[in-house]
C-alpha positions as CSV (number, residue, x, y, z in Angstrom):
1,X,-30.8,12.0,-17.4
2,X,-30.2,14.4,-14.5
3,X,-28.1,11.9,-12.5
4,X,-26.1,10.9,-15.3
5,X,-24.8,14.7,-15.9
6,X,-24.5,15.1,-12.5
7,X,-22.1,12.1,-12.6
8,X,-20.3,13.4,-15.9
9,X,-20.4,16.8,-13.7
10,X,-18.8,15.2,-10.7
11,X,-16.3,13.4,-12.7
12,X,-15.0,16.7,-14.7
13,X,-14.3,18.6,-11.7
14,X,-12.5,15.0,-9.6
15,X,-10.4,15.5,-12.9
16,X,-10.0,18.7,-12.8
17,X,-8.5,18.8,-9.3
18,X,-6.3,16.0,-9.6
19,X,-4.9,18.0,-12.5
20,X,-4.6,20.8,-10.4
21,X,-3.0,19.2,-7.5
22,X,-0.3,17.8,-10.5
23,X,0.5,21.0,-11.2
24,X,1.1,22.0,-7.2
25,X,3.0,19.3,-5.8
26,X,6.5,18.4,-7.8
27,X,7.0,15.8,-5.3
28,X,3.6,14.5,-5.6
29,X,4.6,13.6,-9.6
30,X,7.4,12.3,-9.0
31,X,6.3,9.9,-6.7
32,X,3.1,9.0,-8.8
33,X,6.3,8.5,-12.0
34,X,7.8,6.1,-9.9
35,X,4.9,4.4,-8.7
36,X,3.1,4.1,-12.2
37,X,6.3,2.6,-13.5
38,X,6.3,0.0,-10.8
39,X,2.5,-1.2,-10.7
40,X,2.9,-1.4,-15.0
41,X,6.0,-4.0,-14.2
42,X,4.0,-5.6,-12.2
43,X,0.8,-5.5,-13.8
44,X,2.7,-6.4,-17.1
45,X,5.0,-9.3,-15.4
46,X,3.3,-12.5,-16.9
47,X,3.8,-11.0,-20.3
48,X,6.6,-9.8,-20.0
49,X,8.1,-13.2,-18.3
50,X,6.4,-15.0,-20.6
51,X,8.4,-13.4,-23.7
52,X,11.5,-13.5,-22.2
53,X,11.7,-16.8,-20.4
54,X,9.5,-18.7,-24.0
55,X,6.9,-19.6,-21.6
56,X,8.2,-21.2,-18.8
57,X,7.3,-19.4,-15.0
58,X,10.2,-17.7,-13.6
59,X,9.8,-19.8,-10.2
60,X,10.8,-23.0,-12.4
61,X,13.8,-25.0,-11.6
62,X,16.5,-25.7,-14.1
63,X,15.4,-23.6,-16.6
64,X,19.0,-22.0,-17.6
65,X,22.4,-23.1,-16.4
66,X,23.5,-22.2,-12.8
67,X,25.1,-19.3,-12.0
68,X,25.5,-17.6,-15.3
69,X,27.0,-14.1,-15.3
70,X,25.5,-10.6,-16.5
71,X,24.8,-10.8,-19.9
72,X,22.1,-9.1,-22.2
73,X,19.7,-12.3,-21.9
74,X,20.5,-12.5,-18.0
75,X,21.0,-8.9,-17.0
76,X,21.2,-10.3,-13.3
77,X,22.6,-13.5,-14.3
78,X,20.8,-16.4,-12.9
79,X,20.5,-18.5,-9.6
80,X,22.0,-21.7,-8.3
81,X,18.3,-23.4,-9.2
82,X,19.0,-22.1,-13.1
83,X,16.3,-19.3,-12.9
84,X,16.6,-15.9,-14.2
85,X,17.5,-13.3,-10.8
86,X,15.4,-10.3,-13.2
87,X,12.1,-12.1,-13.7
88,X,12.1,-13.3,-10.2
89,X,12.1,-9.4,-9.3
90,X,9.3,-8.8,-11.3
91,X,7.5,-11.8,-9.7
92,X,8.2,-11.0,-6.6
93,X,7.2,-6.9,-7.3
94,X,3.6,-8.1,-8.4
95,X,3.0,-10.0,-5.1
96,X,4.4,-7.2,-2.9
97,X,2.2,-4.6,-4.7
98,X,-0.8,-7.3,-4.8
99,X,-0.7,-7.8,-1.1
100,X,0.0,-4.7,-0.2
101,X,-2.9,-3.0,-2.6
102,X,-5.8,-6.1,-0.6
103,X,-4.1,-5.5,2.6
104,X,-4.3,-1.8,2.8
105,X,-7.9,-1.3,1.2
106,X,-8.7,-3.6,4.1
107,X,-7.3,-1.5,6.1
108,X,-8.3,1.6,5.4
109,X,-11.9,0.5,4.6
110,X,-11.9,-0.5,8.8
111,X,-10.3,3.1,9.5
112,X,-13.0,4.7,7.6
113,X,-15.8,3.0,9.0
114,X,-14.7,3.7,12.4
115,X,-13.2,6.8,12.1
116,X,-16.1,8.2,10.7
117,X,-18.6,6.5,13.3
118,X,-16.6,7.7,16.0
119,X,-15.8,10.7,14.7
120,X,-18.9,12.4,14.0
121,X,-21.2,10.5,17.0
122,X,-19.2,11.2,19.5
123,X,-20.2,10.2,23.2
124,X,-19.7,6.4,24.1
125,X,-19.5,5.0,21.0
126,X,-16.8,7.9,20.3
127,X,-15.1,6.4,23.5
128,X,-15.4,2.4,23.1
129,X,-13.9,3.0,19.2
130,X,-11.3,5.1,20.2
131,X,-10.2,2.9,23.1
132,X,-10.1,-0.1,20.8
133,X,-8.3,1.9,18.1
134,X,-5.4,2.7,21.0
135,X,-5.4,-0.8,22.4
136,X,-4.6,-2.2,18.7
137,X,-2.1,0.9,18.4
138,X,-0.2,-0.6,21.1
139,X,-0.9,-4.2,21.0
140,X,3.0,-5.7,19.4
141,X,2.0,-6.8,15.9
142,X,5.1,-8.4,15.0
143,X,5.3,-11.3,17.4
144,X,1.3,-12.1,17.3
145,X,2.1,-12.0,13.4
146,X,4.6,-13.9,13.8
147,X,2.6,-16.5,16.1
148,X,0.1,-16.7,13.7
149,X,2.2,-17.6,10.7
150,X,3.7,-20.2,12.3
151,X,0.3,-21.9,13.2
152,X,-2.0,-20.8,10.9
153,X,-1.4,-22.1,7.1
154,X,-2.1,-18.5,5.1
155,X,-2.9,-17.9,1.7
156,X,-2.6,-13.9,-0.3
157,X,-6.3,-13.4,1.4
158,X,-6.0,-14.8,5.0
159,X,-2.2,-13.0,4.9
160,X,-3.6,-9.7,3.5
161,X,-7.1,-9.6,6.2
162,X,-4.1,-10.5,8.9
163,X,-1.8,-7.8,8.1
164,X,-5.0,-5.3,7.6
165,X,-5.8,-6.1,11.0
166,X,-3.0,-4.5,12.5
167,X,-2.5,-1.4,10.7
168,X,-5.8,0.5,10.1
169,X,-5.2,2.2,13.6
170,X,-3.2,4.9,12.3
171,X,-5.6,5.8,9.3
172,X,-8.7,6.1,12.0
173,X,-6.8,8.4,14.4
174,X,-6.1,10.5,10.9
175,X,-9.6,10.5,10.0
176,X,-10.9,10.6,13.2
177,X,-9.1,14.4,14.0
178,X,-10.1,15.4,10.5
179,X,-14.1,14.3,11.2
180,X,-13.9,16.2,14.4
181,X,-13.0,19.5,12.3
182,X,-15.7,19.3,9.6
183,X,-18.7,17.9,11.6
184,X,-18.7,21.2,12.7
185,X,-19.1,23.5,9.6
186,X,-22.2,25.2,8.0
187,X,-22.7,22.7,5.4
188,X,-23.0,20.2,8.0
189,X,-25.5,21.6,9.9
190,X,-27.7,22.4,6.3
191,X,-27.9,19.0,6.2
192,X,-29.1,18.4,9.7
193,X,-31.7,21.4,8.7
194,X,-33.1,19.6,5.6
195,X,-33.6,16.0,7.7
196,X,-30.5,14.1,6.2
197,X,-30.0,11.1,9.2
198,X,-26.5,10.5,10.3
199,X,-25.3,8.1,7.6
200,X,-25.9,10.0,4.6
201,X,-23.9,13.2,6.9
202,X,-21.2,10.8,7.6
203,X,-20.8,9.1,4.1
204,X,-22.6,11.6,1.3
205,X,-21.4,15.4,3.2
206,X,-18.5,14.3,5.3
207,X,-16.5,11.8,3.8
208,X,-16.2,13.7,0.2
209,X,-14.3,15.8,2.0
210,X,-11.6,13.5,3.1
211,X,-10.5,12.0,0.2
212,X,-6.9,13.4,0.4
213,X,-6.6,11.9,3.9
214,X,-7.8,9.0,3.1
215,X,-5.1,8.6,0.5
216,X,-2.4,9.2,2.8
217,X,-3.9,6.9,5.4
218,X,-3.8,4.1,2.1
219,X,-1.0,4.8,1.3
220,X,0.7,4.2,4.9
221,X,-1.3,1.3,5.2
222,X,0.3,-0.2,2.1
223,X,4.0,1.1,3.3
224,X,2.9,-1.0,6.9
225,X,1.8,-3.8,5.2
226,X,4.4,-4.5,2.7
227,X,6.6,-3.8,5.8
228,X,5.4,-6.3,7.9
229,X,5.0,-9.2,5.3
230,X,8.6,-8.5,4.5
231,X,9.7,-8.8,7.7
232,X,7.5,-12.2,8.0
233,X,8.9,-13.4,4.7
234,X,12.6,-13.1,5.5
235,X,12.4,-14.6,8.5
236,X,10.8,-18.1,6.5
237,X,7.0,-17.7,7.5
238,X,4.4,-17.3,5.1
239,X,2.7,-18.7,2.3
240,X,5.7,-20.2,0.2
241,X,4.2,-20.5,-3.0
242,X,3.6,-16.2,-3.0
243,X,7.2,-15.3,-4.0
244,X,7.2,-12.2,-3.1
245,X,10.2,-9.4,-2.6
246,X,10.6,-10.8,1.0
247,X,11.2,-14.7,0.2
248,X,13.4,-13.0,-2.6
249,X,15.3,-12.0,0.2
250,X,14.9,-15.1,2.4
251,X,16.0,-17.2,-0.3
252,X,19.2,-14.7,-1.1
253,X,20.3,-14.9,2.4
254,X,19.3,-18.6,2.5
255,X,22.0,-19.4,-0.4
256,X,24.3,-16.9,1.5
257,X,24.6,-14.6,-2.3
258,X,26.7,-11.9,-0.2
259,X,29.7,-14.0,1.1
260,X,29.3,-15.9,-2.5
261,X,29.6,-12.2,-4.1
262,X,26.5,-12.6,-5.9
263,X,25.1,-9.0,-4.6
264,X,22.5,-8.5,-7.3
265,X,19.8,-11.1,-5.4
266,X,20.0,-9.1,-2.4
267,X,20.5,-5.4,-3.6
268,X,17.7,-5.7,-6.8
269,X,14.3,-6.8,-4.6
270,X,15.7,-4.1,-2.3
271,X,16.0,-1.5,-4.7
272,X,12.4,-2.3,-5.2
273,X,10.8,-2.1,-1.4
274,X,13.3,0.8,-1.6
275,X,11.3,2.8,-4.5
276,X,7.9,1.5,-3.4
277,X,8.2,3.3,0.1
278,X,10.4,6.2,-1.2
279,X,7.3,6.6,-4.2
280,X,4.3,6.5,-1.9
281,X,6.2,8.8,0.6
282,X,6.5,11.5,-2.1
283,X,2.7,11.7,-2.7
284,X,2.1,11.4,0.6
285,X,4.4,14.4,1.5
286,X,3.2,15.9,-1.8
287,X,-0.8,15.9,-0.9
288,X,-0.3,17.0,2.6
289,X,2.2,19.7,1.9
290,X,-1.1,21.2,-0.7
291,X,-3.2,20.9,1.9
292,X,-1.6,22.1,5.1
293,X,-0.2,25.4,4.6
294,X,2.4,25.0,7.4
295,X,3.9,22.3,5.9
296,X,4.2,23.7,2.1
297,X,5.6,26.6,4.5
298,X,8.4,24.3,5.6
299,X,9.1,21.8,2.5
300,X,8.7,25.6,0.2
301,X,7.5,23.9,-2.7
C-alpha cells in the first residue's frame, strides 16, 4: 500500500513540474504544439489514408489519374504513378518520426549507460569510455553509413540500431559533465553513508536528477537521426519499402518535379523535416533556457 502512494506521490509532483516548466518556457510550448500536431498525423495516418483514399495504401500505383491539379480531393494533386502527393506526406511523416523515435531511444539508452558509468566511476573505466565516446565523435558517419547501406540489406530495426550507433556520442559527453557535477553533492554521499552500492547511486539518486538532460540529448539524437536517414534516403540507399520523408524526396528529384513545375513534392515533405527539427529545437532551447540561468539571461524569456 505504501509503494503504491509513493508511486501516486511520485507521479503528482513529475506532473506538477512539467506543468510548471509549461508555464516557464513559451518556446518550450510551442515546440511541444507543433510536435504533438505532428506525431497525431502520424500516429493517425492509416486512418486517416484509409478514409480518404476508400481503402487503398497511399504507396499504390494507379490509384487516381496522373498528374491531376490542386483540388479539394487532391490538395497536392497527385503524382505521375496516380497516387495522392498529401497522403504520401503523411506516410512518409510516420516513418521519419518512427525511425527517428527507435533510433534515438537507442541512442540515448547507450549515452545513459555510459555516461553514467563513466561518469560517476571515474579512473580507467572513466578513461577507456570516454576515449571510445571521442573516437566515435570523430569517426565520419556518413560514408561508413553509406557503405553499409549499400551492402547490407536493412530493415526499420537494423536502419534504426545503425543510425543509433553513431549518434549517442553527443548525449554521453552531456550526461557525462552533468554526472561529474552531482556525484558530488550531499545527497550523494547520504547514500554512500547508508550502504547504497554504486548502481542504485548511479540509477535510483543520480539519474532522477537528469531527466531534463536526458531529454535534450533525445531529442538531438532524434534531430541526428532523422538527419542522417534523410541524407541516406535521397541519395537511393535504404530500405525501399519504408517510404519515408527522404525517398519522398528521392523520388521528387528522381521524376525531376522542379524543372516539371510540380514544386509541391519537394517543398511539402520539406516543410515537414522543416517543423520536426524547428519543433524539437524549441523544447530543447525551452528546457535549457529553465535550467541554466545564463542562458534564460540571454534568450530573456
Amino acid at each position: 500500500m505504501s509503494s503504491t502512494v509513493e508511486k501516486q506521490s511520485t507521479l503528482r509532483r513529475s506532473l506538477l513540474g512539467l506543468a510548471t516548466l509549461l508555464k516557464t518556457s513559451r518556446m518550450l510550448r510551442v515546440g511541444l504544439g507543433i510536435l504533438l500536431v505532428l506525431v497525431l498525423l502520424a500516429v493517425l495516418e492509416p486512418w486517416i489514408n484509409n478514409y480518404r483514399l476508400g481503402g487503398h495504401k497511399s504507396i499504390e500505383f494507379g490509384i487516381y489519374e496522373r498528374h491531376l491539379p490542386y483540388s479539394y480531393e487532391h490538395p497536392l494533386g497527385t503524382d505521375l504513378f496516380g497516387r495522392d502527393i498529401l497522403a504520401l506526406q503523411f506516410t512518409g511523416l510516420r516513418y521519419s518520426l518512427m525511425i527517428g523515435a527507435v533510433a534515438g531511444s537507442i541512442a540515448t539508452l547507450i549515452a545513459v549507460v555510459v555516461a553514467t558509468t563513466c561518469g560517476y566511476l571515474g579512473g580507467k573505466i572513466d578513461a577507456v569510455l570516454n576515449s571510445a565516446t571521442n573516437a566515435v565523435l570523430v569517426i565520419p558517419a556518413l560514408p561508413i553509413l553509406i557503405a553499409i547501406a549499400t551492402y547490407v540489406r536493412m530493415d526499420l530495426q537494423l536502419m534504426s540500431l545503425t543510425l543509433a550507433i553513431f549518434t549517442w556520442p553527443w548525449a554521453a559527453r552531456t550526461i557525462r559533465a552533468q554526472i561529474l557535477s552531482l556525484k558530488e553533492r550531499g545527497y550523494v554521499e547520504l547514500a554512500k553513508v547508508t550502504n547504497f552500492n554504486n548502481l542504485e547511486i548511479m540509477f535510483a539518486e543520480i539519474l532522477p536528477n537528469l531527466a531534463p538532460f536526458i531529454g535534450v540529448g533525445f531529442s538531438y539524437a532524434i534531430i541526428g537521426t532523422i538527419l542522417a536517414e534523410t541524407g541516406l534516403r535521397v541519395i537511393g540507399l535504404g530500405p525501399g519499402e519504408i517510404p519515408s520523408l527522404g525517398l519522398l524526396l528521392n523520388w521528387a528529384i528522381g521524376y525531376g518535379a522542379l524543372s516539371q513545375g510540380r514544386h509541391q513534392m519537394v517543398l511539402a515533405p520539406t516543410t515537414f523535416l522543416v517543423l520536426i527539427f524547428i519543433s524539437l529545437n524549441l523544447i530543447n532551447v525551452g528546457v535549457e533556457e529553465t535550467f541554466n540561468p545564463r542562458l534564460k539571461k540571454i534568450t530573456g524569456m
